[in-house]
C-alpha positions in Angstrom: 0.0 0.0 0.0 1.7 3.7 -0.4 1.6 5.4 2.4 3.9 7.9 0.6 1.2 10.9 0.7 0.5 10.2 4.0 3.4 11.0 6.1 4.0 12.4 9.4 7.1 15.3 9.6 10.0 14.1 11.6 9.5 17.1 13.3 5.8 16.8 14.4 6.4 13.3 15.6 9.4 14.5 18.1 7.1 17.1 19.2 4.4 14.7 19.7 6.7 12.1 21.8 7.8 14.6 24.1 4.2 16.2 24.7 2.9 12.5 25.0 5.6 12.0 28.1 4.4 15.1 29.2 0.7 14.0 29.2 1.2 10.9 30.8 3.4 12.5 33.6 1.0 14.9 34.4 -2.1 13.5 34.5 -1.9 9.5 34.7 -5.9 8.8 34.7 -6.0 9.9 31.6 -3.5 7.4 30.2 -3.8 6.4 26.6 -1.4 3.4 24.6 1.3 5.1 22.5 -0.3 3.8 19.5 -3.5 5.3 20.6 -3.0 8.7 21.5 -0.7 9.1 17.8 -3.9 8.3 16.1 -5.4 10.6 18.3 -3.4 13.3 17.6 -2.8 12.5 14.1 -6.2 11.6 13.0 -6.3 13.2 9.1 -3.4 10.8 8.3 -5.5 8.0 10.2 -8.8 8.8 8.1 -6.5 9.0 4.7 -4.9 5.9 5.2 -8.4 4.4 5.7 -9.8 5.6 3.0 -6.6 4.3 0.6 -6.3 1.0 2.2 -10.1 0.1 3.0 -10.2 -2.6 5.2 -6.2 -3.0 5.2 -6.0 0.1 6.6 -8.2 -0.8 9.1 -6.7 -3.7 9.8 -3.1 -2.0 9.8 -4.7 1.1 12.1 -6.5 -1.9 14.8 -3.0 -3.3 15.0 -1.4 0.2 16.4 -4.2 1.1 18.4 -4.5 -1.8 20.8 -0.6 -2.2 20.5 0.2 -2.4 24.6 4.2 -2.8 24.1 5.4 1.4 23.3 8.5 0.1 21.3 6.8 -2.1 18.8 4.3 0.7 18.3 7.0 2.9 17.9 8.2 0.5 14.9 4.6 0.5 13.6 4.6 4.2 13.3 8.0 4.3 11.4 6.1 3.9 8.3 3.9 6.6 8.8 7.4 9.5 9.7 8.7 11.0 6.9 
């Protein structure tokens, strides 16, 4: 699938990992997976990849959202960082 439109900055996603530690530090009851709270944050790429991929992209999208282990998640979002 090309996920070469779709692409998060380099940039964006540093920001996003240090305002995630951030978020999670400061309030804890509101803890999301890491894989979640990217889709959260990100969701236009989310709802573009959908729509390339149809159920794929659902299927790839499923698998980063309920991903409980941070590093592998952080492998999954690889493809998504420019």
């Amino acid at each position: 699938m090309n996920r070469k439109k779709y692409k998060v900055s380099r940039t964006d996603y540093e920001l996003f990992q240090k305002q995630y530690l951030m978020d999670t530090i400061r309030d804890p009851d509101k803890y999301q997976r890491f894989g979640q709270a990217f889709l959260n944050k990100f969701g236009r790429v989310a709802e573009e990849y959908i729509n390339l991929g149809g159920d794929m992209g659902v299927a790839e999208l499923d698998k980063l959202w309920y991903e409980p282990n941070m590093e592998r998640a952080k492998k999954i979002i690889e493809m998504w960082i420019e």
